[in-house]
C-alpha positions in Angstrom: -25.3 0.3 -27.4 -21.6 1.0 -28.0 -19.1 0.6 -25.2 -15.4 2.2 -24.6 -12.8 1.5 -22.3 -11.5 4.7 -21.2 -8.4 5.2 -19.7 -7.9 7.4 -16.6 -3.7 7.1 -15.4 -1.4 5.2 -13.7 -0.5 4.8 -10.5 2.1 2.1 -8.5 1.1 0.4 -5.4 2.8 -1.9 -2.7 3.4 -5.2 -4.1 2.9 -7.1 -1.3 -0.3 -5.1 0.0 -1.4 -6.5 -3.9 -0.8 -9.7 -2.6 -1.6 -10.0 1.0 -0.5 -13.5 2.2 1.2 -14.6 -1.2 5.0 -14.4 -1.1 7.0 -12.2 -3.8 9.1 -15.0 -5.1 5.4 -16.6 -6.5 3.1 -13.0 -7.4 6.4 -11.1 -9.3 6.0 -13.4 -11.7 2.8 -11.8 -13.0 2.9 -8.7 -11.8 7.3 -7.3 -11.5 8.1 -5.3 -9.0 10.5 -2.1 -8.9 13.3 -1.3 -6.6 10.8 0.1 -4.0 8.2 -3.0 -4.2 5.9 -1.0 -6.2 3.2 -2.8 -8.6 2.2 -0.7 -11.6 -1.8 0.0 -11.8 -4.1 1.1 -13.8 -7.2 3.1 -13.4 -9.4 1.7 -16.0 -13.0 2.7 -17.0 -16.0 2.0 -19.2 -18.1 4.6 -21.0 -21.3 3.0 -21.8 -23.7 5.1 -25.2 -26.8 3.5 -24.3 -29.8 5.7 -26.7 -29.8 9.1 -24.8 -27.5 7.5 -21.7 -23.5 7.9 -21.6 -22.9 6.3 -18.6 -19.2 6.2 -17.0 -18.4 3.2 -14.4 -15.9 4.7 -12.3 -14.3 8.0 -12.6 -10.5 7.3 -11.7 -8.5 9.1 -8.8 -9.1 12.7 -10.0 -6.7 15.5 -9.4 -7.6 17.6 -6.8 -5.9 15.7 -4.0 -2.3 17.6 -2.7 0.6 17.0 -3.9 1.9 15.0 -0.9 -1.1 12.6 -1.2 0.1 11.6 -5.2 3.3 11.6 -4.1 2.4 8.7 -2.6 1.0 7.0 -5.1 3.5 7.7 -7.7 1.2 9.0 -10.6 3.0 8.0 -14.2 2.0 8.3 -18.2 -0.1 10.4 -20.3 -3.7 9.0 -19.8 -6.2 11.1 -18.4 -10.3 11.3 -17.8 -10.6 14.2 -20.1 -8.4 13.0 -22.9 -9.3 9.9 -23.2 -13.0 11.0 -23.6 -11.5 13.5 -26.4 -10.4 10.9 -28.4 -14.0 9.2 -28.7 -15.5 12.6 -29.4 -17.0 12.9 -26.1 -16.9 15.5 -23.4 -17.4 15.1 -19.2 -20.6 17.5 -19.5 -22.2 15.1 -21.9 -22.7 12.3 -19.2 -25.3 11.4 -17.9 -25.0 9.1 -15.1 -21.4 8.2 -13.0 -21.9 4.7 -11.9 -19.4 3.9 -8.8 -18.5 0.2 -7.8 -17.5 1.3 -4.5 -16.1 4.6 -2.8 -12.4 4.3 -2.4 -10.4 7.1 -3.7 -9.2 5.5 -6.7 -12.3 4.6 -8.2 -14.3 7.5 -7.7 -11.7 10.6 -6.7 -12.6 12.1 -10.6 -16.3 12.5 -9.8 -15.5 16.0 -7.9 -13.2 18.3 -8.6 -12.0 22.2 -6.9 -12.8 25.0 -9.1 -10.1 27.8 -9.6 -11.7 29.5 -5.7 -10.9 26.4 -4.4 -14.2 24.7 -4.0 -15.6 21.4 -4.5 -18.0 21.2 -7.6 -19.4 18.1 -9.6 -17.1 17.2 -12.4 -19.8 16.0 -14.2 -22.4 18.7 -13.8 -25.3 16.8 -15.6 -24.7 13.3 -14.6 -26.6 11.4 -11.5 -24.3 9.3 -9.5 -24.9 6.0 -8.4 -24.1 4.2 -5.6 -25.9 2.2 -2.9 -27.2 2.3 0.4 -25.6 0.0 2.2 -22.0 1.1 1.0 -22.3 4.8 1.3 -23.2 4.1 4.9 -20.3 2.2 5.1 -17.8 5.0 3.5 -19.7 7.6 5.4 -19.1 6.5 8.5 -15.9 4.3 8.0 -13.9 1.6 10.3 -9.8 2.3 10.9 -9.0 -0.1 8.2 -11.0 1.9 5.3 -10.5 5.2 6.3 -7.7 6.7 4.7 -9.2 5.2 1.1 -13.2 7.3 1.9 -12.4 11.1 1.4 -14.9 13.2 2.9 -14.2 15.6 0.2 -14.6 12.9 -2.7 -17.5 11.5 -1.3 -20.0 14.2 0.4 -20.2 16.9 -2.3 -22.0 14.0 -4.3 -24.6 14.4 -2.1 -24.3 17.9 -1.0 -24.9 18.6 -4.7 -27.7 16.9 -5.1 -26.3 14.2 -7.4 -26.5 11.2 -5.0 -29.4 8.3 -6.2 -29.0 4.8 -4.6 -29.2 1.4 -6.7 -32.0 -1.2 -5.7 -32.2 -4.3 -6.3 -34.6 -3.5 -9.9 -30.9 -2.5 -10.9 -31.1 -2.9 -14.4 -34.9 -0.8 -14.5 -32.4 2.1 -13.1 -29.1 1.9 -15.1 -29.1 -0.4 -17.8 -27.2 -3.5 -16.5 -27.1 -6.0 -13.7 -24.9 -6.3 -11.0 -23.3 -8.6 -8.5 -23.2 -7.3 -5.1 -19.9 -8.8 -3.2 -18.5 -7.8 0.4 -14.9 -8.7 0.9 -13.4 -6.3 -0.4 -15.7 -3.7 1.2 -19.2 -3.4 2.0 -21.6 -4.2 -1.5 -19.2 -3.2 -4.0 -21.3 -3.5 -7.5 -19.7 -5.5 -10.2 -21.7 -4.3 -13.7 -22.5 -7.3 -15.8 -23.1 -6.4 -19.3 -24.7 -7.8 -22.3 -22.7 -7.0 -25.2 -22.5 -8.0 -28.7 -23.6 -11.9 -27.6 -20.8 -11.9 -24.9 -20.9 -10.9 -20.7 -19.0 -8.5 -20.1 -18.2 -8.0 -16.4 -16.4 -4.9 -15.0 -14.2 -6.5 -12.1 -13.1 -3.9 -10.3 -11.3 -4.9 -6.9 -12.9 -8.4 -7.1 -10.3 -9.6 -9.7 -7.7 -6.3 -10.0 -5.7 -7.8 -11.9 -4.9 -11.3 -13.9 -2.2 -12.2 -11.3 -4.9 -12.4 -8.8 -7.0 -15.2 -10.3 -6.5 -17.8 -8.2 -8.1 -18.0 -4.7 -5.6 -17.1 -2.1 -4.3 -14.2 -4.2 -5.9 -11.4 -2.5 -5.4 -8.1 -1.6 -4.7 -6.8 1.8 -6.9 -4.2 1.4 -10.0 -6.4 1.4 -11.7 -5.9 5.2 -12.9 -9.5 4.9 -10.7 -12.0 2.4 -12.4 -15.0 3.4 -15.0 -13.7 2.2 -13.8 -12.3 -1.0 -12.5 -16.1 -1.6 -15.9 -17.4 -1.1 -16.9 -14.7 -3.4 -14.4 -15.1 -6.1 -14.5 -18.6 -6.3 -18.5 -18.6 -7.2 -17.7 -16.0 -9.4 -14.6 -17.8 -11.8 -16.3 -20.8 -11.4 -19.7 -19.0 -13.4 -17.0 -17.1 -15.0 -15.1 -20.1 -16.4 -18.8 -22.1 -16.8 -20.1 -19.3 -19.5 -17.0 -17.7 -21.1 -17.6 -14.7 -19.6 -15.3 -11.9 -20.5 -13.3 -10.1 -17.7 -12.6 -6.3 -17.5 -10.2 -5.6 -15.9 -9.5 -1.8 -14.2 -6.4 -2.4 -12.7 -4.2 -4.6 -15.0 -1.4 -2.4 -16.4 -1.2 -4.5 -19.2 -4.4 -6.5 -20.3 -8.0 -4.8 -20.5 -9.8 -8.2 -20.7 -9.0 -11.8 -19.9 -11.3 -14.7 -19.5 -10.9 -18.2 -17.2 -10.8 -21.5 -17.9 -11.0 -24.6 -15.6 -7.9 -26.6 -14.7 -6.4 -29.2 -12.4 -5.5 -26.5 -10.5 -8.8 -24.6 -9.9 -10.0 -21.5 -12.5 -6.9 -20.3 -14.3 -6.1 -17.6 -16.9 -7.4 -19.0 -20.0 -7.0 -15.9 -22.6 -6.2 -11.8 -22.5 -7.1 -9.1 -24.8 -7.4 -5.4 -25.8 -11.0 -4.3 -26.2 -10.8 -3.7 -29.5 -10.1 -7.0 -30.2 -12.8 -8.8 -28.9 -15.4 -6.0 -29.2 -15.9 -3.6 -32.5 
């Protein structure tokens, strides 16, 4: 097995919507904010070469979306999908399976894309694409809160295409890897959890976006239930902390991995690296 992180772009969101209940004065110090409140992001991805497998976890926000809709996301750097896979001497056609932690627009936007007519096709034509039952019920028929981050048109033609398959609970028979099912953030979101070189490596996604939010109360306003993302997070940093787990992080600007330590204080930041130095 060889894994990459692949970066897919940059993107700036509300710092306070980061944040939820936390005040500026305290969540600035980890993660600055511009002139407009905005928090840099990233949009951070892991290629898995498993024998015959290449298998991406998450697939970015894509770029099929209007103009108006990035320009309110305020899209900045160089990194894309396509060459970020060039520089590991791969190409989107030779994946085989697109696993999605859950259906919002940033995490799985690049799995469809509009062909020069205009029409939604896969972006990776030979992949399958995971999600799970539970959650694509949820994004297919969303609640007010969720609705403006489940596009029909990101979502549907996964299906219409005939690339949909749903993850069980004999998850790592299917794809490789286990993974933690957690509702706060939004109904059974999948964190992978991934034996690698002797170490866990767990692919955070909106659980832990970034190291700022570590500790408990620290959560997003996007999450449709953050008590329960506490509860959640809070089991997690605890196992996280217990067995040195190491943290990937998809929407740090700055650090790919970190790992937790315990404290007076509860689970804290304990250490943060690139990939490349912690795997080879």
């Amino acid at each position: 097995m060889k894994i990459y992180p692949i970066e897919t772009g940059n993107f700036k969101l509300d710092g306070g919507a980061m944040f939820g209940v936390v005040p500026k004065s305290i969540w600035q110090k980890t993660n600055p904010a511009d002139a407009n409140n905005l928090i840099e992001m990233s949009m951070r991805c892991l290629l898995i070469e498993d024998g015959n497998r290449l298998i991406l976890i998450d697939a970015g926000l894509g770029n099929k979306q209007s103009d108006k809709f990035f320009s309110h996301y305020y899209l900045f750097g160089d990194f894309s999908l396509d060459t970020s896979l060039k520089k590991i001497d791969f190409h989107r056609d030779a994946i085989t399976d697109v696993f999605l932690t859950h259906l919002h627009f940033d995490h799985c936007g690049g799995v469809i894309q509009k062909n020069k007519d205009g029409l939604l096709i896969p972006a990776f034509k030979n992949a399958k694409v995971w999600s799970n039952d539970k959650h694509w019920k949820w994004a297919t028929e969303p609640n007010p809160r969720e609705k403006a981050s489940f596009l029909s048109e990101n979502i549907l033609p996964i299906q219409e295409n005939g690339q949909l398959n749903f993850i069980h609970r004999n998850v790592k028979d299917q794809i490789g890897f286990d993974v933690l099912f957690v509702d706060g953030h939004t109904e059974k979101q999948m964190l992978p959890i991934i034996q690698y070189q002797g170490k866990t490596l767990v692919f955070m996604a909106d659980l832990l976006p970034t190291i700022g939010h570590i500790p408990l109360p620290y959560v997003m306003g996007y999450d449709t239930r953050p008590l329960i993302t506490i509860k959640e997070k809070a089991a997690f940093l605890k196992q996280a902390a217990d067995h040195n787990f190491y943290l990937f992080l998809e929407h740090d600007p700055t650090h790919q991995i970190c790992t937790v330590q315990h404290t007076e204080k509860g689970v804290r930041l304990n250490t943060t690296h690139q990939f490349t130095e912690i795997f080879t």
